[in-house]
ZAMARGU-4260 file (C-alpha; in steps of 0.2 Angstrom, whole numbers, plus 5000, padded with zeros to 4 digits):
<rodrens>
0) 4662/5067/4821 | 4645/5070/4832 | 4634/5053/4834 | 4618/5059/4831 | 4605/5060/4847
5) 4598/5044/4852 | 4579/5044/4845 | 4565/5047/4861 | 4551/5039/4856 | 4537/5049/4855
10) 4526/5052/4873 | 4508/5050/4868 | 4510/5035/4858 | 4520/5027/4873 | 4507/5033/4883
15) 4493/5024/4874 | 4503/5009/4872 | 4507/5009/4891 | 4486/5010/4896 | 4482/5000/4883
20) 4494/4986/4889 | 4486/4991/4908 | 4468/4989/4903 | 4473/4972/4892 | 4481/4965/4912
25) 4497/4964/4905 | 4506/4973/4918 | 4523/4968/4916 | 4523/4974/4897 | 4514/4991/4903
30) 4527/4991/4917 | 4541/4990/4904 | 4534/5001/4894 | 4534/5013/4908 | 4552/5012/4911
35) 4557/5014/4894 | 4545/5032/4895 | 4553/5037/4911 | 4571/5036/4906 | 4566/5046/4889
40) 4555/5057/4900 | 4562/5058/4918 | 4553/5072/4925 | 4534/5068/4921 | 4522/5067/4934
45) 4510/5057/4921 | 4521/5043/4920 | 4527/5042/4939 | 4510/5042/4945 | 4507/5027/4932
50) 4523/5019/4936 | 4516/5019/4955 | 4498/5013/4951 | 4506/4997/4941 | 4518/4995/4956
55) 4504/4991/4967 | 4493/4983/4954 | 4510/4970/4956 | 4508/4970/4973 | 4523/4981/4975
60) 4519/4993/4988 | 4536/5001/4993 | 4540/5002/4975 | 4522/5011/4971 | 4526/5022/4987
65) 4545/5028/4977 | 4535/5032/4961 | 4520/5041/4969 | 4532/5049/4981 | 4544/5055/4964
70) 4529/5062/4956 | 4524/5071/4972 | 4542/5080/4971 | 4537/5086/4953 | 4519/5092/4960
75) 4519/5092/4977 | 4500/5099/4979 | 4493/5085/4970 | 4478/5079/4979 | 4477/5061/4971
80) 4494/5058/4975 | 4492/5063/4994 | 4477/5052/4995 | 4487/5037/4988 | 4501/5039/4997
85) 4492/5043/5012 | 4480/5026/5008 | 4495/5015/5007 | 4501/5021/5023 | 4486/5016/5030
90) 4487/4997/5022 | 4471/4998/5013 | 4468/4983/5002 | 4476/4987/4984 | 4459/4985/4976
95) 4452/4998/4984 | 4466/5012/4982 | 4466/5005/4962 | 4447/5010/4963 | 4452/5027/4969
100) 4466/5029/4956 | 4453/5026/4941
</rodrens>
């Protein structure tokens, strides 16, 4: 009796719904969005570098620092990523490093 495989829902329209839910400022909808994306796609940088921006867009900067730091391990030459990370460790203003990040 095999179960059939729970249904992923489909990237690109999770995608859109997670910017689109950004751009509206209703981060914590994007960020559930997100998670819901991650666990269907664990190992993409596009939604752990987004997961990372949201996180400090909620003034949560050790958690943006885990997300950027987990899409860095999937490309680890990733110039934006260096620079965030890099401006979070200096304690830049979150306004700023958002700016860069756009």
């Amino acid at each position: 009796n095999a179960q059939p495989a729970p249904a992923r829902q489909s990237y690109i329209k999770g995608i859109q719904k997670a910017r689109a839910l950004f751009e509206a400022r209703k981060y914590e909808l994007a960020l559930l969005a997100l998670k819901e994306l991650d666990s269907d796609y664990p190992r993409d940088l596009q939604i752990k570098s987004m997961l990372g921006t949201l996180w400090l867009q909620l003034n949560q900067p050790e958690l943006a620092r885990e997300a950027w730091e987990a899409a860095l391990k999937l490309d680890p030459q990733n110039k934006t990523l260096i620079q965030a990370l890099k401006q979070l460790t200096l304690k830049v203003s979150p306004l700023s490093l958002l700016s860069l990040l756009s």
